[in-house]
C-alpha positions in Angstrom: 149.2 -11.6 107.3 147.8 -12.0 103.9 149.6 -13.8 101.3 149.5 -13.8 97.6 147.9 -17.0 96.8 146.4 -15.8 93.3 148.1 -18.2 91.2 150.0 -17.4 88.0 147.4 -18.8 86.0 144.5 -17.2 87.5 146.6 -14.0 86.9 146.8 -14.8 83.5 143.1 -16.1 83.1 141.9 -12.6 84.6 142.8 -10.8 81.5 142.2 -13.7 79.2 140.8 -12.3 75.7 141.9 -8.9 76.0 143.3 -7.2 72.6 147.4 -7.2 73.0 147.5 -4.3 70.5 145.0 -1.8 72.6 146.6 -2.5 75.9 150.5 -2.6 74.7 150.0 0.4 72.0 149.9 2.8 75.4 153.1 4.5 76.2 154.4 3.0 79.0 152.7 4.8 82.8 150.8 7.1 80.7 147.8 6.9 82.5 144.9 7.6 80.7 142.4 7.3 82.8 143.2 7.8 87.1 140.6 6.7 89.7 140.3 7.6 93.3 139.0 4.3 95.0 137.2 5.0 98.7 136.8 2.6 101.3 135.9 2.5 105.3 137.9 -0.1 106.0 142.2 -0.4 106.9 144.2 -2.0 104.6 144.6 -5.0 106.7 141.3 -6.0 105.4 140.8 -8.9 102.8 139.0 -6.9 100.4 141.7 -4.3 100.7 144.5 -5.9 100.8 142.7 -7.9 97.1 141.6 -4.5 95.8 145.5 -3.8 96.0 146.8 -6.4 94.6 144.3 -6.0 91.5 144.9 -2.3 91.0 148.4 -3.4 91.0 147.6 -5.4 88.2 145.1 -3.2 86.1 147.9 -0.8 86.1 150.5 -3.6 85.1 148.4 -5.2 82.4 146.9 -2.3 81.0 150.9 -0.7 81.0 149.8 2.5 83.1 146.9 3.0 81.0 144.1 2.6 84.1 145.7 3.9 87.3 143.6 3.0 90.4 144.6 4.8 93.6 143.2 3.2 96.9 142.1 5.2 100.1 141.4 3.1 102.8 140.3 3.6 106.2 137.6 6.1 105.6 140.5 8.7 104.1 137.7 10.5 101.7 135.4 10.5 104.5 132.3 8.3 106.3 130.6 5.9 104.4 127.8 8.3 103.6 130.2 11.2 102.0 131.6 8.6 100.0 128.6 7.5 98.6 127.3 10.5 97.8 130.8 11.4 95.9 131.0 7.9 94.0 127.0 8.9 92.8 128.0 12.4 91.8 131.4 11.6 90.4 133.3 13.6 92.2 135.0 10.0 93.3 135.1 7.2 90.2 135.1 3.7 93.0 133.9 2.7 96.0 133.7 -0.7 97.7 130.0 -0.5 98.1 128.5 -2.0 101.1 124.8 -2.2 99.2 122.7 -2.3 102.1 123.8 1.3 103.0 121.9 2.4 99.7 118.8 1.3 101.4 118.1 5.1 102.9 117.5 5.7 98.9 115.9 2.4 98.3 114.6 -0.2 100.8 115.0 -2.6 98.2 119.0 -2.2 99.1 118.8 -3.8 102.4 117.2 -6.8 102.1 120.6 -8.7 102.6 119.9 -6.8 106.5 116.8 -8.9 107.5 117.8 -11.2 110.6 118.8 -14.5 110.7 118.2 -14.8 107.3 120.9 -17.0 106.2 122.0 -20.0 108.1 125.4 -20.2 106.3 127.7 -19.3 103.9 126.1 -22.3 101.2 122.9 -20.0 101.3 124.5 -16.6 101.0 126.8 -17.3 98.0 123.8 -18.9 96.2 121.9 -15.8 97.2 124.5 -13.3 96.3 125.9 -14.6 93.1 122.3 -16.0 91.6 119.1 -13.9 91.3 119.1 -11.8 94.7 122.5 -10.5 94.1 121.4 -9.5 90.7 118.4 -7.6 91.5 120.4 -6.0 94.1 123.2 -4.6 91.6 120.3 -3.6 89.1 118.7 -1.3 91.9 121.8 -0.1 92.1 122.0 0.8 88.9 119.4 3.0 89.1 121.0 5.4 91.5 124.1 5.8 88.8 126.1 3.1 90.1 127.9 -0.1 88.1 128.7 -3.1 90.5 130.7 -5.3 89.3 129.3 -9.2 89.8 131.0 -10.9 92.2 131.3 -9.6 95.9 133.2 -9.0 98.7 132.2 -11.4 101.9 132.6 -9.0 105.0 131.3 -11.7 107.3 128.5 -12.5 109.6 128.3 -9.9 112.3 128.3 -10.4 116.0 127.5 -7.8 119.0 130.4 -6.8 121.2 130.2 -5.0 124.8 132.3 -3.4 127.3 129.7 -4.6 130.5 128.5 -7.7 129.8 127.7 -10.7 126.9 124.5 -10.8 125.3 123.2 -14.2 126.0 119.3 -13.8 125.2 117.2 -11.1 123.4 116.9 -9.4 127.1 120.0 -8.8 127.2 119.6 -6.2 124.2 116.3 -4.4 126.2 118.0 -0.7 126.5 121.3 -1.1 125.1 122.8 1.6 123.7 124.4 0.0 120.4 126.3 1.7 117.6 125.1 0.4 114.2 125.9 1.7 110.3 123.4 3.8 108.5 121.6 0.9 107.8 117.6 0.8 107.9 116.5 -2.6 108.3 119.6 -3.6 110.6 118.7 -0.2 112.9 115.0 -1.7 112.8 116.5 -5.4 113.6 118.0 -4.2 116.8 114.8 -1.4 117.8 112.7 -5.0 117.6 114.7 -6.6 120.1 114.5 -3.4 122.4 118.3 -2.1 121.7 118.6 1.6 121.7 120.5 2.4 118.2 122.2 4.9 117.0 123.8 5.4 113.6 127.2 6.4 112.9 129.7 6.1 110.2 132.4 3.6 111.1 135.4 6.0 111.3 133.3 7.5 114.6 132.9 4.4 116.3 136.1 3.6 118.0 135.9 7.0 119.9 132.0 6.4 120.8 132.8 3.2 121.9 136.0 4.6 124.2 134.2 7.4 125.8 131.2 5.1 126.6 128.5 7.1 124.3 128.0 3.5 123.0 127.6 0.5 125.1 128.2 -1.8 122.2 128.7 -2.2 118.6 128.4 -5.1 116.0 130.4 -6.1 113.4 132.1 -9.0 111.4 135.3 -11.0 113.9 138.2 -9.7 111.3 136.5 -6.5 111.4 136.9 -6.1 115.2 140.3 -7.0 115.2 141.8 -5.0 112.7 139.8 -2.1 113.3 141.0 -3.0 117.3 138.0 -2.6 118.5 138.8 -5.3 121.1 140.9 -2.1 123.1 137.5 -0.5 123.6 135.3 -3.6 124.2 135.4 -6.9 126.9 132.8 -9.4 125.3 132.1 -10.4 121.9 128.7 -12.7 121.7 128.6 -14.9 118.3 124.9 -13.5 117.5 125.6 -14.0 113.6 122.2 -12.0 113.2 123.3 -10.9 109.7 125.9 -11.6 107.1 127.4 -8.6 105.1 129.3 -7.6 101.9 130.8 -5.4 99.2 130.6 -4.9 95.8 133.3 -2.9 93.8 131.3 0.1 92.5 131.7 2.5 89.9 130.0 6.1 89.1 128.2 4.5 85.9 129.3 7.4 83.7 133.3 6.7 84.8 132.6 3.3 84.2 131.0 4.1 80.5 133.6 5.6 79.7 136.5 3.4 79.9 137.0 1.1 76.4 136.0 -2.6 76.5 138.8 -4.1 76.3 139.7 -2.0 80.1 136.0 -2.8 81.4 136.6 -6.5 80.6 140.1 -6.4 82.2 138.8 -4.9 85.3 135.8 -7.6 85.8 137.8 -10.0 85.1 141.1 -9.0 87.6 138.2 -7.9 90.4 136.6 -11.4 89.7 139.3 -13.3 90.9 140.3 -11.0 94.0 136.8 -11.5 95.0 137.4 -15.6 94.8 140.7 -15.2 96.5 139.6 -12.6 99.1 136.4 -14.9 99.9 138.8 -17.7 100.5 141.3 -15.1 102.8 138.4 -14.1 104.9 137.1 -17.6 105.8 140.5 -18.8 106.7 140.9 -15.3 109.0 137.6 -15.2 110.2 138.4 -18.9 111.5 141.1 -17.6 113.2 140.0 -14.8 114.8 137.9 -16.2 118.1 141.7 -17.2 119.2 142.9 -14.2 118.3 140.7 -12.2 120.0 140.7 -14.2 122.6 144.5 -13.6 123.6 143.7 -9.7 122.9 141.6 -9.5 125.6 138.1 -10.5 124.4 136.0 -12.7 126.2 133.3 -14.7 123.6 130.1 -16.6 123.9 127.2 -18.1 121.6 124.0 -17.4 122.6 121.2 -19.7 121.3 119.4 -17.9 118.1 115.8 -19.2 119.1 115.5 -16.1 121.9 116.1 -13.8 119.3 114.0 -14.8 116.7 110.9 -15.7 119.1 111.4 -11.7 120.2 111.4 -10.7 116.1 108.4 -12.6 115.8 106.3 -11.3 118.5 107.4 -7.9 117.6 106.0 -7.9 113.8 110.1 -7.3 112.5 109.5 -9.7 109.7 106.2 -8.4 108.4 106.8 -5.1 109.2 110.5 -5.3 106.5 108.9 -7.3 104.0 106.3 -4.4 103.3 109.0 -1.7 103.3 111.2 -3.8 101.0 108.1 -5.6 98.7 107.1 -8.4 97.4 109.7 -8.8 94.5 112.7 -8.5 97.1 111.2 -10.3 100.3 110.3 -13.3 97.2 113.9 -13.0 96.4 115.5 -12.7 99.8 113.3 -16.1 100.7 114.2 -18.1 97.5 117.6 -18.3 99.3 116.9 -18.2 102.8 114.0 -20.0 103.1 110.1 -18.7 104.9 110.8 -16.1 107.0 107.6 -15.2 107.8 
């Protein structure tokens, strides 16, 4: 279980600056502004549980001014409902996974392309430098504010309930659930899967009744959505790494006074550093873990994979529906991809 390792000091450096007179002035739970905060994923997520915890203290340090209510575990509805209510403002926050947005601009899911980034070194240069930043701008365009620093949701692997995935063969036909998310449902068509697209909160049953052979996700992921009760094998692709951004509908978020906006950035700010540092520490956990659950694990080599994307034109074929600016960006990080 997750622990509160935010120290006192980080607590205090979070809202750091702030005017004591316009957040003490409030009556005391008189909220003046009250958010409805969406997310897929259970509460025994990292970036839950650290969304909690700063809600918690928004509504301390801002005494009951900002109240932030959480609804995890796909509560408002898919992924796709919840974007569209987060853009309309019919729901004020949203932890964002940004690539979704890439139905409404390719642009969005450049952090998709496969076996772009070797490591965690190149994604948190990528992420939290220029690539990240062109990513929350584009955002911003579709009438949502991301907040700078990110969620990590992991590198995802492929799980089955038949049999591992040791080379790119082993994907020729399989019938794989992936999220609404372009250039990762064009990864897997180039390596011969057979995709299909469904919001998360429908993939436990697919996977159960056998519509879906397979799914892919990050480890912590699989285990506290228990996705290890539906599947046998988890192979340790790492084909893509994910994320979220807390997002707000830009008018919500122009509305709240400075002095809230800058205690918000700064409380989310450090859950994202703590919540980076919880999800390493479970995600190195978790191939034991899953292992005594039932799951049965193994590494395929990546060179099958990306000799198949190669032959098969993926590369080319997402740098001309994402352009020049974002491919330039996505390889300033990750290196030649093509």
């Amino acid at each position: 279980m997750l622990r509160n390792k935010i120290s006192r000091r980080r607590a205090i450096a979070g809202v750091g600056g702030l005017s004591a007179a316009a957040i003490l002035h409030w009556p005391a739970n008189a909220a003046e502004f009250s958010f409805k905060f969406g997310a897929s994923s259970p509460m025994e997520h990292p970036a839950m549980a650290r969304s909690k915890e700063a809600a918690d203290k928004i509504r301390q340090e801002s005494n009951g001014r900002l109240d932030i209510s959480i609804y995890p575990n796909s509560q408002l509805g898919g992924d796709t409902a919840m974007i569209s209510q987060v853009i309309s403002g019919a729901m004020e926050m949203y932890i964002l996974p940004i690539d979704l947005l890439a139905p409404r601009n390719p642009v969005c899911g450049i952090t998709g392309v496969g076996f772009a980034f070797p490591d965690y070194d190149h994604v948190w240069a990528a992420m939290d430098g220029d690539l990240g930043k062109m990513l929350r701008g584009t955002v911003a365009d579709m009438g949502l504010h991301c907040l700078e620093n990110s969620y990590d949701h992991g590198f995802r692997h492929v799980t089955t309930r038949t049999k591992p995935i040791v080379t790119a063969d082993d994907l020729k036909g399989f019938k794989i659930r992936l999220p609404v998310a372009p250039f990762l449902i064009s990864l897997f068509r180039h390596l011969g899967a057979a995709p299909t697209a469904l919001n998360f909160n429908e993939v436990y049953s697919a996977l159960q009744t056998g519509i879906m052979d397979g799914q892919e996700n990050p480890l912590v992921l699989i285990d506290t959505a228990k996705l290890y009760e539906v599947q046998k094998f988890c192979s340790l692709t790492g084909h893509v790494w994910s994320g979220f951004h807390v997002a707000f509908n830009t008018a919500t978020w122009k509305k709240l006074p400075p002095d809230l906006q800058d205690l918000v950035a700064r409380t989310f700010a450090a859950a994202s550093a703590a919540q980076r540092l919880d999800f390493k520490a479970m995600t190195d956990a978790e191939q034991k873990n899953l292992t005594e659950k039932g799951l049965t694990f193994n590494k395929p080599d990546p060179k099958s994979f990306r000799e198949a994307l190669g032959k098969s034109g993926y590369y080319p074929d997402i740098k001309k529906a994402a352009g020049d600016k974002a491919w330039s960006a996505l390889e300033k990080y990750a290196g030649a991809l093509v």
